[in-house]
C-alpha positions in Angstrom: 145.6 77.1 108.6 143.9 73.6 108.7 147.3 71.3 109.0 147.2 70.5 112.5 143.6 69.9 112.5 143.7 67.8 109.4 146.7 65.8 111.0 145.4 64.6 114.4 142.1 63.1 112.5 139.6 63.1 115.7 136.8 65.7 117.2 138.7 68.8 118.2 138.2 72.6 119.2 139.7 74.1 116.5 139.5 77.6 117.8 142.7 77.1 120.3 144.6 75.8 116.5 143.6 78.7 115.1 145.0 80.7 117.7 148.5 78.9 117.3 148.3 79.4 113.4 147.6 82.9 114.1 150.5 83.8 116.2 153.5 82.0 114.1 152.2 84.4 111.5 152.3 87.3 113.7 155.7 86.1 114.3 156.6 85.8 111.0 155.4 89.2 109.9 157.6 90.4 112.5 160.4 90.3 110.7 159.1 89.6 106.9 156.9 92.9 105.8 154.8 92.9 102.9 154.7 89.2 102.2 151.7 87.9 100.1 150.0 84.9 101.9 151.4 82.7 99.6 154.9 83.5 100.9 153.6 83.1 103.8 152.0 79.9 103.6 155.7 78.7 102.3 157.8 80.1 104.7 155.5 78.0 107.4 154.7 75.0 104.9 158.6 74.7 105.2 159.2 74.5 109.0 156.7 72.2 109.4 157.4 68.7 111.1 156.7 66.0 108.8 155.3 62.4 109.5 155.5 62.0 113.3 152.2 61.2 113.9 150.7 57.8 113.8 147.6 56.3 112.7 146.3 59.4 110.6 144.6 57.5 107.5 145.4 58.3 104.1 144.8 61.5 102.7 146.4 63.4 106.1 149.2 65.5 105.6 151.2 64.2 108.9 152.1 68.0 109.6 152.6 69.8 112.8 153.5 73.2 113.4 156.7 74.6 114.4 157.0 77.8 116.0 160.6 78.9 116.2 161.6 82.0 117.9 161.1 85.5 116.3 164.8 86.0 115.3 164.7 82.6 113.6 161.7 83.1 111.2 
């Protein structure tokens, strides 16, 4: 649940993050019942949006998460 955290690379509350992370897995359990986590971590891992931020330093995984709709999970 760190990737958007890890990807901006500056001081942030990372309690409003984990409240995003949080609800694109409610959304994906929505529709995907007994999952493991590593499934899970996939399914999200997948949607991602990759290297569109700039100026993160090595070792960032340039990751943002994507939160489709409910139906499209």
């Amino acid at each position: 649940m760190n990737l958007i955290i890890k990807s901006i690379n500056r001081p942030i509350d990372t309690a409003i993050f984990n409240s995003f992370h949080a609800g694109v897995v409610a959304l994906y359990l929505q529709n995907h019942e007994n999952v493991s986590s590593y499934d899970i971590t996939s399914a999200i891992l997948n949607k991602t949006t990759r290297d569109v931020l700039k100026d993160q330093g090595s070792g960032s995984p340039n990751l943002l998460l994507f939160s489709p709709s409910a139906v499209q999970l």
